[in-house]
TORFILO-602788 format. One record per residue (C-alpha): y negated, x, z; residue in one letter; residue number from 1. Coordinates in Angstrom, 2 decimals, padded with zeros to 5 digits. Layout:
# residues N
Y, X, Z, res, n
Y, X, Z, A, NUM
...
END
This chain:
# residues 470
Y, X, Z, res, n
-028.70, -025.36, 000.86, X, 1
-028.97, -026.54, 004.68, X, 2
-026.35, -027.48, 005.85, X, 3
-028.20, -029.57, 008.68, X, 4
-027.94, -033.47, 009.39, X, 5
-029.76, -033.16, 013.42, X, 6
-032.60, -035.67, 012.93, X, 7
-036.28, -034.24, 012.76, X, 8
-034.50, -030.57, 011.42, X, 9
-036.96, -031.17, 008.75, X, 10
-041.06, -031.12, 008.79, X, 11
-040.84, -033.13, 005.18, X, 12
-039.02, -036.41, 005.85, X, 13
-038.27, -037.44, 002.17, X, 14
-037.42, -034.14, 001.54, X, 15
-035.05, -033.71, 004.41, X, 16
-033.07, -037.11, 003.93, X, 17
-032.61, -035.72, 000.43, X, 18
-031.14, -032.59, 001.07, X, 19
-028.90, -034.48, 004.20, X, 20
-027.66, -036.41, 001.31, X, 21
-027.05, -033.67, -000.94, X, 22
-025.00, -031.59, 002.03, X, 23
-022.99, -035.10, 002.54, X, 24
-021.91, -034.86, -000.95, X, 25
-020.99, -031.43, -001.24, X, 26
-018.60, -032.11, 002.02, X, 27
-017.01, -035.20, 000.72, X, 28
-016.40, -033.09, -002.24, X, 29
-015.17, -029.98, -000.03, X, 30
-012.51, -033.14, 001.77, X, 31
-011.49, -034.25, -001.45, X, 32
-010.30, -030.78, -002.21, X, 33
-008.56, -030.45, 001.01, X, 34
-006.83, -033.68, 000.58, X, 35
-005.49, -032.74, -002.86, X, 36
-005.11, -029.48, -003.79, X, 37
-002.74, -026.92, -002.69, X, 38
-004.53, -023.92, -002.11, X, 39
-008.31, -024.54, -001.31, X, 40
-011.10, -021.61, -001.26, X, 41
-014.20, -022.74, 000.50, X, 42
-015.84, -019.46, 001.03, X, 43
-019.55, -018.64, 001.37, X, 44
-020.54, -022.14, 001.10, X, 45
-022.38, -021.32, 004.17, X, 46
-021.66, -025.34, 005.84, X, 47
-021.76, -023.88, 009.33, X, 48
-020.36, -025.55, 012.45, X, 49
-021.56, -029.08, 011.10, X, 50
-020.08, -028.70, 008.13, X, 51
-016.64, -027.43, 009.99, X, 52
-017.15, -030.27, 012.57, X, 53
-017.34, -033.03, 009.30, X, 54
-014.29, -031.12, 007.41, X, 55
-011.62, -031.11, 010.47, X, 56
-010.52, -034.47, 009.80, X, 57
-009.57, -033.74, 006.75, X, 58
-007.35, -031.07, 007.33, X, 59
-006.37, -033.17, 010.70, X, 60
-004.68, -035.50, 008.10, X, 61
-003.48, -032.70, 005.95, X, 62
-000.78, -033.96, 003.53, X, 63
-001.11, -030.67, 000.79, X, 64
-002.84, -028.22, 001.28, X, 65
-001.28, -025.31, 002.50, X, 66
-004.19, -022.36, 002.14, X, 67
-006.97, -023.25, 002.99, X, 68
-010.36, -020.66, 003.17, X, 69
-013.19, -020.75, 005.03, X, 70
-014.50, -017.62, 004.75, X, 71
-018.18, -016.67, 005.13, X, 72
-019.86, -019.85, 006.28, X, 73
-021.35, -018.89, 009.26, X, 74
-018.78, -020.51, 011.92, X, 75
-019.54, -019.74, 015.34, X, 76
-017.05, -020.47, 018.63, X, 77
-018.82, -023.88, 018.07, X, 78
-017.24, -024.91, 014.97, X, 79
-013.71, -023.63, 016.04, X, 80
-013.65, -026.19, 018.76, X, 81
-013.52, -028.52, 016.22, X, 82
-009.77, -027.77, 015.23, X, 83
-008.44, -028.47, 018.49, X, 84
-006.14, -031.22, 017.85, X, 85
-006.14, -030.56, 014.33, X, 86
-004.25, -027.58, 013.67, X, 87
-001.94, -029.00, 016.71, X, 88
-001.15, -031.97, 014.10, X, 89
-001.38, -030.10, 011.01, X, 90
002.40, -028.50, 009.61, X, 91
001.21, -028.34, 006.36, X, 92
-000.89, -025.58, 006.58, X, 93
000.52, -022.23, 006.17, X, 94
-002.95, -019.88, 005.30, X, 95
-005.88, -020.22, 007.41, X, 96
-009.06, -017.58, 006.74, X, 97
-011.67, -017.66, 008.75, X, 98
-013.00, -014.16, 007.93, X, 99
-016.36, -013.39, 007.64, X, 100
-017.68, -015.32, 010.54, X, 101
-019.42, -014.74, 013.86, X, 102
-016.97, -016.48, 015.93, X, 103
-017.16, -013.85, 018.46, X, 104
-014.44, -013.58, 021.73, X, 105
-014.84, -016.97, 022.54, X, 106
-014.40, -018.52, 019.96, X, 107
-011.52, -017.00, 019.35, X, 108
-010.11, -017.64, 022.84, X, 109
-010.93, -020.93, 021.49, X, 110
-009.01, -021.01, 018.45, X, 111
-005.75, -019.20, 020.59, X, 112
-005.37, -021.73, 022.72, X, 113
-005.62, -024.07, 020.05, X, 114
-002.78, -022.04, 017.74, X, 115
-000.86, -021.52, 020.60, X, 116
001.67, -024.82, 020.12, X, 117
001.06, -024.47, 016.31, X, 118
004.13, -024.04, 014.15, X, 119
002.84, -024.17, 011.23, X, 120
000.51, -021.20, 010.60, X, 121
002.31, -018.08, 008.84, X, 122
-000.73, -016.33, 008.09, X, 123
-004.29, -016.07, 010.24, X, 124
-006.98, -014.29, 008.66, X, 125
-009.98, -012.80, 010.78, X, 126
-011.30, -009.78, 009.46, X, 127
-014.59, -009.43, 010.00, X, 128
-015.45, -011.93, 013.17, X, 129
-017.47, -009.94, 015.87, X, 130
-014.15, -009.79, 017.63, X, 131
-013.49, -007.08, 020.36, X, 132
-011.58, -006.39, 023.36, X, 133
-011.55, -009.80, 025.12, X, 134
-010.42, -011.94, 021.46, X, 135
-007.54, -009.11, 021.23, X, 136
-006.81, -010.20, 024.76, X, 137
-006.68, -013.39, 023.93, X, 138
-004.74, -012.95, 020.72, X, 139
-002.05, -011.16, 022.23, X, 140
-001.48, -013.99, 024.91, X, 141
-000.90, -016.48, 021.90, X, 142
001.31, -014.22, 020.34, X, 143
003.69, -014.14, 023.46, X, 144
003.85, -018.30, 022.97, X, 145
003.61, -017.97, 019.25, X, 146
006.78, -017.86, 016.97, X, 147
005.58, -019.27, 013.40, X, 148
002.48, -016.80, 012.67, X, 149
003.80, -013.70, 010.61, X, 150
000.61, -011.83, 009.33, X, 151
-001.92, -011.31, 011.44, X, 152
-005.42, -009.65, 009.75, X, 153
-008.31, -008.06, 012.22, X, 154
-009.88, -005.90, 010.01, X, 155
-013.11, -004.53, 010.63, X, 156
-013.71, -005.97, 014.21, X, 157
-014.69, -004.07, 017.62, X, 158
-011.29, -003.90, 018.76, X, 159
-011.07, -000.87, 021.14, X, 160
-008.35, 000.94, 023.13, X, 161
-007.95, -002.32, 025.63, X, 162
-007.75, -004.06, 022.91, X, 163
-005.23, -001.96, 021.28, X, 164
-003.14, -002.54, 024.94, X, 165
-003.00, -006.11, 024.26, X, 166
-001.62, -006.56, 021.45, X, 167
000.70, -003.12, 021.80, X, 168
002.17, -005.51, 024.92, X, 169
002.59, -008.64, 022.63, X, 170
004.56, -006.65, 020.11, X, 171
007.12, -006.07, 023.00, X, 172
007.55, -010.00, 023.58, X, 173
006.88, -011.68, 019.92, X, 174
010.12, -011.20, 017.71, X, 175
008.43, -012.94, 014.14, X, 176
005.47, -011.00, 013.44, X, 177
005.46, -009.29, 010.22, X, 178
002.31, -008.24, 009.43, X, 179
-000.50, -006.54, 011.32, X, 180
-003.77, -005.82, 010.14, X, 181
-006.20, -003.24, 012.24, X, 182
-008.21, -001.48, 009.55, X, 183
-011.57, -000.38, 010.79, X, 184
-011.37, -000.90, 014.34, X, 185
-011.98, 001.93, 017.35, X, 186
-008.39, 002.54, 018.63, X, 187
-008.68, 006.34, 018.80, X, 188
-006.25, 008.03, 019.98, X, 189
-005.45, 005.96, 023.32, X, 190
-005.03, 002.90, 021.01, X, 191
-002.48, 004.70, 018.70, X, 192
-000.85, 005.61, 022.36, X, 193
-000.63, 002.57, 023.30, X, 194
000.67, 000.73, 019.69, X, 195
003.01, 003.83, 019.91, X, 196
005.06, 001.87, 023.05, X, 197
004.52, -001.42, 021.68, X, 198
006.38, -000.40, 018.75, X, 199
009.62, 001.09, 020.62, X, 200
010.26, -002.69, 021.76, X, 201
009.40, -004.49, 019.09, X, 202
012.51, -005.44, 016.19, X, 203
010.32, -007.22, 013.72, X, 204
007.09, -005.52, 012.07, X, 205
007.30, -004.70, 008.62, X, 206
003.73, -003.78, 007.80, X, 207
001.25, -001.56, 009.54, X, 208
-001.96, -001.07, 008.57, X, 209
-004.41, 001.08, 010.93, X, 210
-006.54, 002.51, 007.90, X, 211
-010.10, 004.25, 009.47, X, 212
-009.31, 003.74, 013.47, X, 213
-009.72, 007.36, 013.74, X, 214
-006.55, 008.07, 015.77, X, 215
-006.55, 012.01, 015.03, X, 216
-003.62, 014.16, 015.35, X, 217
-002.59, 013.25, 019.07, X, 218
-002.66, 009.79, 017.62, X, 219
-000.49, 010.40, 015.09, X, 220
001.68, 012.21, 016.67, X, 221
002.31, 009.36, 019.16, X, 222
002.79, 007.03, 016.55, X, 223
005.18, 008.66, 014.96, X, 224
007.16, 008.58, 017.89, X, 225
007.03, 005.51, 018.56, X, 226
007.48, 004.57, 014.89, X, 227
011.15, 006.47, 015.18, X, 228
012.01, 004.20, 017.95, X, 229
010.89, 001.06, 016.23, X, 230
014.26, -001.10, 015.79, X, 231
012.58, -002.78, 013.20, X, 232
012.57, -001.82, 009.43, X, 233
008.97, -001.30, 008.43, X, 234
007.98, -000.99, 004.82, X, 235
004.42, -000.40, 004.90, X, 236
002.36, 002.13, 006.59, X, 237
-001.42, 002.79, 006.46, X, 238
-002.74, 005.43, 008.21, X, 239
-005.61, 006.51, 006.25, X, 240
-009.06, 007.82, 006.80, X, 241
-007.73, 008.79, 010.65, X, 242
-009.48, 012.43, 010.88, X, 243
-006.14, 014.29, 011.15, X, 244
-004.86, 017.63, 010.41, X, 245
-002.22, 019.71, 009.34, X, 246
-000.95, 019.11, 012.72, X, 247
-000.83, 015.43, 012.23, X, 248
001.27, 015.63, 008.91, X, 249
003.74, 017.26, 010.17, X, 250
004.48, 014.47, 012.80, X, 251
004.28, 011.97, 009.50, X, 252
006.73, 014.50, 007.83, X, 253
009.24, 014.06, 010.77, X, 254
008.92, 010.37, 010.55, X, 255
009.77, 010.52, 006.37, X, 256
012.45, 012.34, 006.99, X, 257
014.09, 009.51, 009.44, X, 258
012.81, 006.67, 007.85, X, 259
015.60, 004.30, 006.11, X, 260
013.03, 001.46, 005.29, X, 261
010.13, 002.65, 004.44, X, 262
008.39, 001.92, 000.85, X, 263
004.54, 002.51, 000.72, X, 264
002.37, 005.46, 003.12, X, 265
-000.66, 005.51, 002.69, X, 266
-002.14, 009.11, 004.37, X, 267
-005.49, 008.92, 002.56, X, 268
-008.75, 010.74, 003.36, X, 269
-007.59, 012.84, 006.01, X, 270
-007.74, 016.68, 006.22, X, 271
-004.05, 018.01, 005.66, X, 272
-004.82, 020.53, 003.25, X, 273
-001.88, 022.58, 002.15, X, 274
-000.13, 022.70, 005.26, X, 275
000.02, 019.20, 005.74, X, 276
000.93, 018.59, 002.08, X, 277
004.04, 020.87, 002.64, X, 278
005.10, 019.42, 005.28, X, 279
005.22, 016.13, 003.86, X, 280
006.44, 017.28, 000.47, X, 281
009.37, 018.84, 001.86, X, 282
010.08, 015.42, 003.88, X, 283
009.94, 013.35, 000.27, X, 284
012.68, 015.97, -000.56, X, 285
015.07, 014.33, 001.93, X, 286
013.69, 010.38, 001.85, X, 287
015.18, 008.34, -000.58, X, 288
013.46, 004.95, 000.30, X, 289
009.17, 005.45, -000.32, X, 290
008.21, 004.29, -003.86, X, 291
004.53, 004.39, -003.52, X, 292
002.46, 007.38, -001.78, X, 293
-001.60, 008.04, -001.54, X, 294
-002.32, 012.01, -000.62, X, 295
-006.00, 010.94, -001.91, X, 296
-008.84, 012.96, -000.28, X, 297
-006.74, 015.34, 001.64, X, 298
-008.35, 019.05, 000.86, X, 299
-005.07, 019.50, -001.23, X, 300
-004.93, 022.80, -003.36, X, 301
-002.55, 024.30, -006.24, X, 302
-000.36, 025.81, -003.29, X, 303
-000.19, 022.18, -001.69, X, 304
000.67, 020.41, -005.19, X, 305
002.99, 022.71, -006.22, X, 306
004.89, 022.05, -003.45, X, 307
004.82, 018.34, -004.09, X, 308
005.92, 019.31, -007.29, X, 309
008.75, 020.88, -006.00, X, 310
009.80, 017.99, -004.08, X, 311
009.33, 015.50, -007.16, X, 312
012.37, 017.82, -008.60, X, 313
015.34, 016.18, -006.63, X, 314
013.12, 012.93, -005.78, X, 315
013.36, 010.35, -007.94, X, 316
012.59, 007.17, -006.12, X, 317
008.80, 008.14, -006.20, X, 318
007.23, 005.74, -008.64, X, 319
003.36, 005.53, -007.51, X, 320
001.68, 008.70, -006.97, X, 321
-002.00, 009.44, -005.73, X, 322
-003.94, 012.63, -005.87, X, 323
-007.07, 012.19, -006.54, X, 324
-010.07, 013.71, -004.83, X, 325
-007.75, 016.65, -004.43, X, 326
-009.39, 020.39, -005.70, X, 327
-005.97, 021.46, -007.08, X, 328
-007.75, 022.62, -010.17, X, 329
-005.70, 023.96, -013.54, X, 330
-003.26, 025.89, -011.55, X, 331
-002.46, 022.64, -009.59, X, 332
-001.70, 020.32, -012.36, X, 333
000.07, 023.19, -014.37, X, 334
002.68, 023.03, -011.83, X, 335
002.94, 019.40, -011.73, X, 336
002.72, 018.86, -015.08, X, 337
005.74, 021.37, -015.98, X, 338
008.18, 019.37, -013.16, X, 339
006.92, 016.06, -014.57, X, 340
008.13, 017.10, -018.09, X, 341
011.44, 016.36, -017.09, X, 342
011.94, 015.54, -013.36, X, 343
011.00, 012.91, -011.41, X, 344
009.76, 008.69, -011.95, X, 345
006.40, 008.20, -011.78, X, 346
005.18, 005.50, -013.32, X, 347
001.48, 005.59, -012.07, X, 348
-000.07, 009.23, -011.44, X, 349
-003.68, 009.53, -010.44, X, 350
-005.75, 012.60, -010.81, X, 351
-009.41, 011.34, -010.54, X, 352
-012.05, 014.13, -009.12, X, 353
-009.36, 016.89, -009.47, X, 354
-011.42, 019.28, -010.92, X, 355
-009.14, 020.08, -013.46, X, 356
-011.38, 021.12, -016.56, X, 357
-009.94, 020.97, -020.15, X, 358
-007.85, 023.78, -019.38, X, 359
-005.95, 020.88, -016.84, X, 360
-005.94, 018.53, -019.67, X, 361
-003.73, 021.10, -021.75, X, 362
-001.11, 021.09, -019.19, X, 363
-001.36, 017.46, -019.14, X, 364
-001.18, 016.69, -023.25, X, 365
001.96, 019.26, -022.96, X, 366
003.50, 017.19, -020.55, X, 367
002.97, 013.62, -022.21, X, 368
004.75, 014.77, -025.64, X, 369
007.95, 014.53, -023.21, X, 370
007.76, 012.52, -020.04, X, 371
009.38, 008.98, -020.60, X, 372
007.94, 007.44, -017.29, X, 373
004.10, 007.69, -016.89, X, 374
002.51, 004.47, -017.55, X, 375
-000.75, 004.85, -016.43, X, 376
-002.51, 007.90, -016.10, X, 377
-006.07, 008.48, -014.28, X, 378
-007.79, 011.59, -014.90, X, 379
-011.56, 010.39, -014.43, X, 380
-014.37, 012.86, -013.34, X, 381
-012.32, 015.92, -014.43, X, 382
-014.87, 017.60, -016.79, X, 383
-012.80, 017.34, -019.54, X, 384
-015.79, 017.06, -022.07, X, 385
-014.63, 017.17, -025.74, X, 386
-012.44, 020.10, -025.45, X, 387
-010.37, 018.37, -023.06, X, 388
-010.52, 015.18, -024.83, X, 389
-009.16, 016.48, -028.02, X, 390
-006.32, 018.37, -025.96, X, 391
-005.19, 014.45, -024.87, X, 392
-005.86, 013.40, -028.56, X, 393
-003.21, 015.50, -029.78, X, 394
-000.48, 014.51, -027.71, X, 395
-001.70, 010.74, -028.67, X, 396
000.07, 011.37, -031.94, X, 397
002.91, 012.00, -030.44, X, 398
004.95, 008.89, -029.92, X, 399
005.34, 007.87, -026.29, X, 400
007.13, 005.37, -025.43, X, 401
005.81, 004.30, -021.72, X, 402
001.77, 005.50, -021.46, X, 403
000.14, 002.25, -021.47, X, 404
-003.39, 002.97, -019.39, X, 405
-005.44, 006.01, -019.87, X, 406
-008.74, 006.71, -017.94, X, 407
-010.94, 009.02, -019.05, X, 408
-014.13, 007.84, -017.22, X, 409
-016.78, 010.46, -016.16, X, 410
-015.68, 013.40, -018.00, X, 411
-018.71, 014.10, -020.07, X, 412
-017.12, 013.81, -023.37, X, 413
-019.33, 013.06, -026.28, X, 414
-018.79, 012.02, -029.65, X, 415
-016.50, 014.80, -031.20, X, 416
-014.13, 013.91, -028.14, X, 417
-013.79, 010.24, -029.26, X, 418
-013.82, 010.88, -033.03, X, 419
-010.37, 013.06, -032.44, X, 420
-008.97, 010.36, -029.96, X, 421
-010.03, 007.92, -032.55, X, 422
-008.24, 009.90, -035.21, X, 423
-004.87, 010.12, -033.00, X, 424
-004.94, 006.33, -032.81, X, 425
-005.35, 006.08, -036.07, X, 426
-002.30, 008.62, -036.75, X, 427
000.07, 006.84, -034.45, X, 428
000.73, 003.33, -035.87, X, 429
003.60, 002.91, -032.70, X, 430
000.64, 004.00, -029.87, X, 431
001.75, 002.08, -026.81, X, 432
-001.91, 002.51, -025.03, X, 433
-003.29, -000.92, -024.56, X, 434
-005.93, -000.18, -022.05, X, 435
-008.45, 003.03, -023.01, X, 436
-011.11, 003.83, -020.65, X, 437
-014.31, 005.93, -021.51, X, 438
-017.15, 004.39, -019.41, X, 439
-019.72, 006.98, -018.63, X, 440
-019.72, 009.50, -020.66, X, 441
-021.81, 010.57, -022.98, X, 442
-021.11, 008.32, -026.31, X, 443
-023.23, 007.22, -028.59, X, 444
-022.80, 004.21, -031.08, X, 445
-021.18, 006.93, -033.60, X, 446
-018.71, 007.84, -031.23, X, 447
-018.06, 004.17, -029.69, X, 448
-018.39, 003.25, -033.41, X, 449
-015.62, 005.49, -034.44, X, 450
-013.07, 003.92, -031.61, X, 451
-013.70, 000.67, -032.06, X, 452
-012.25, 001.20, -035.65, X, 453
-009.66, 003.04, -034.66, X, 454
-008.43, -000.04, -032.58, X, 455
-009.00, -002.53, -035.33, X, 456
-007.09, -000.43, -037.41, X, 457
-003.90, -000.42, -034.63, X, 458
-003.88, -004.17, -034.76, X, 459
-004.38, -004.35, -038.89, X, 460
-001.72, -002.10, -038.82, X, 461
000.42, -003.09, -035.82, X, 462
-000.63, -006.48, -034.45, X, 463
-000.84, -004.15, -031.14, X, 464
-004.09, -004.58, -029.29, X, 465
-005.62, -001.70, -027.09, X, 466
-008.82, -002.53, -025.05, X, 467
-011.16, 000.15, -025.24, X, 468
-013.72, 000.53, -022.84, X, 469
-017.36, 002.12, -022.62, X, 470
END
């Protein structure tokens, strides 16, 4: 629909007035939902500046709602200057998102000046908005004036190492910022530099997430520096898919060891290989406070997960665990399995694209007939095929208490494979699986046949209900 109400926008008259009508009605119906609801989505409704222009009002006398999306509509600058004076008036409204749109630097100057006496907005959404160096500008000014807004979200913008500068200098001067936001920009480096200073000054971050900004390991390295200084107590860190090295994790590993506050690190798709994992295996030995860790994607080998292992002996705080896309092969997961038999408190353990063959999957069964902690459990695209399938079937039988997801997707296992894991359901009325997965492989209806009777038969038996998927 066109969102359009400029007379002669249309060569059919009748046709046009229609379709002005039709837009009018959709918008009164877009205010009435901003008038009474507390949380509004208005995403890819594609209204444009007009539509923006007939909306404001609403939200200018704002009474309830207190999120309010509009996402993907095709906003320019334009449309933004409509808020002035709205979101000056407006203290109900705590969520704004305006990702998605081609606001550009201007507008967003715009929309700064504009937030700059709001004290209202917690959370500012603008992944996503053509923004580069001159919006970051911009954006840092208002967060020197600024003291309500505590996430801040530029993902996926053109936000380079000035950029970077910026907003590393409002970090110095705004003391309520929580969250920051930089995921796919182009700080390199020089931008990790620069956050690196901002950080030393700055008391209140607790989230910081520069995922795919390849920084390298000189970036790194001067993050973690600065990170060390922070007076703050950060929780979250994201520093994946930034091209470094060995070299790079063992700046990270330094950091662990120091860190008092941190909870979730995220080092994903990088290159640290053994080395790397090492070094940040033996920092886990010493950190008390991370619960959740991704070592996805990292070139990791048996030598590297061993040594994780090793660490996951005297760490128990370690609930989340991700290595996946890892070659660590048999030998790898032989070595983790045999620590997580007894040691450790993972709860969630990924192994998808491990390579670990059904000779993996025996170390794996082994270890499930006694860990208490593993919940969920991904072992897609393993090449497990039915060999490996019926390894897992056996310790199905088995009662465990705590395995609640299993994924088994991509593993080439055909219908012997889910005839014994149908089997092992069937033998274990107290199965506490409720979530099966065995899309793509190679089933046919015998085999999908076979499962699907296994589950009725849990719940005949049971009342328990496991969702099995092809």
């Amino acid at each position: 629909m066109k969102w359009s109400f400029a007379a002669g926008s249309n060569l059919l008259t009748g046709f046009g007035a229609k379709i002005e009508r039709e837009s009018k009605l959709k918008l009164n119906d877009f205010a009435k939902e901003l008038r009474s609801f507390r949380s509004v989505d208005l995403s890819g409704r594609n209204f444009g500046d007009e539509g923006l222009i007939f909306l404001s009002e609403s939200l200018g006398y704002n009474q309830t709602a207190e999120e309010v999306s509009f996402a993907a509509n095709g906003i320019t600058g334009t449309g933004i200057k409509a808020l002035d004076g709205v979101l000056q008036a407006n203290i109900m409204l705590k969520t704004l998102n305006l990702s998605g749109n081609p606001i550009g630097d201007e507008g967003i100057k715009c929309l700064c000046d504009i937030l700059a006496n709001n004290n209202g907005i917690q959370k500012l959404q603008l992944n996503s908005t053509d923004l580069g160096d001159e919006g970051a500008k911009a954006i840092a000014e208002m967060l020197k004036n600024n003291s309500s807004l505590r996430a801040l979200e530029l993902n996926n913008n053109m936000i380079d190492y000035s950029g970077f500068t910026s907003l590393a200098g409002a970090l110095v001067e705004n003391n309520t910022i929580r969250n920051i936001h930089l995921n796919g920009n182009y700080g390199g480096a020089l931008g990790a530099n620069a956050l690196a200073k901002g950080l030393e000054g700055n008391k209140s971050l607790r989230e910081l997430h520069l995922h795919g900004n390849s920084i390298g390991d000189e970036g790194v390295a001067a993050l973690m520096s600065g990170l060390s200084l922070h007076k703050g107590k950060l929780t979250l860190l994201d520093i994946g898919n930034n091209s470094f090295s060995a070299k790079g994790a063992f700046h990270v590993g330094g950091y662990v060891k120091k860190t008092k506050s941190l909870l979730w690190l995220n080092v994903y798709m990088n290159d640290i290989g053994d080395e790397g994992a090492e070094n940040i295996a033996d920092a886990l030995k010493q950190n008390r406070t991370i619960t959740t860790i991704d070592l996805g994607g990292n070139n990791i080998h048996a030598k590297g997960v061993t040594a994780i292992a090793e660490a996951l002996k005297v760490n128990s705080v370690i609930t989340f665990l991700e290595l996946g896309y890892n070659p660590m092969g048999p030998d790898g997961v032989k070595a983790l399995s045999e620590v997580l038999k007894f040691h450790g408190n993972i709860e969630t353990l990924k192994l998808g694209w491990c390579q670990i063959g059904a000779k993996g999957a025996e170390f794996i069964a082994d270890m499930l007939k006694y860990n208490t902690t593993i919940r969920v459990l991904d072992l897609r695209a393993n090449g497990l095929r039915n060999e490996g399938a019926s390894c897992l079937a056996r310790s199905l039988k088995v009662v465990n208490e705590a395995l609640s997801s299993l994924d088994l997707g991509f593993n080439e296992i055909r219908d012997d494979g889910a005839f014994a894991i149908a089997q092992a359901l069937k033998a274990n009325e107290d199965v506490t699986v409720t979530s099966l997965n065995l899309a793509s492989n190679f089933l046919t209806k015998f085999g999908q046949s076979a499962l699907t009777d296994a589950r009725d038969h849990v719940y005949e038996m049971s009342e328990k209900e496991i969702n099995i998927f092809f």
